[in-house]
Steps between C-alpha positions, in 0.01 A plus 500: 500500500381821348324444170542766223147698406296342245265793414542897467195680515498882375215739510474858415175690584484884355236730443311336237669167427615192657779273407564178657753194388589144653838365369569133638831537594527103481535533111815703552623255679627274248630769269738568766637188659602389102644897459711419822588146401615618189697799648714260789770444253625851505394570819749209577758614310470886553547423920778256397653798310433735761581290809844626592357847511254431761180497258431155425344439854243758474420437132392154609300593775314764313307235332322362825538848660248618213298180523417567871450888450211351195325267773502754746273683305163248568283725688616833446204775427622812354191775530542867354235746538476840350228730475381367157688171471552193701787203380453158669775231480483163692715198473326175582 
């Protein structure tokens, strides 16, 4: 099993300043299992509604679809360079 990322680490290096931020992702964690717990009543009854019209499949599956896109994230290292500036984002 793929675990989801439990830090984001941003840094921005320019010409004369440096900016650099840890957010633990773990705290977010929470927040969002208790929005989607709280949202699985309509989602429940919106893909009952829209079952005949072929939606309600794909309305259930978006939840884990979007879960699994969120842990594939752990280890990805974005890098942009310019001549002046250089953005560094890395899920642990």
């Amino acid at each position: 099993m793929i675990y989801p990322p439990s830090i984001l680490r941003l840094s921005i290096k320019g010409e004369g300043h440096r900016f650099g931020l840890w957010l633990p992702l773990v705290l977010i964690w929470p927040i969002f299992f208790v929005l989607a717990l709280a949202l699985s009543p309509l989602v429940l009854v919106t893909a009952a509604v829209l079952w005949p019209m072929g939606w309600g499949r794909p309305l259930l599956l978006a939840g884990p679809a979007i879960f699994r896109i969120f842990c594939s994230l752990r280890g990805l290292e974005i890098n942009v360079q310019d001549e002046s500036q250089i953005v560094y984002v890395h899920f642990r």
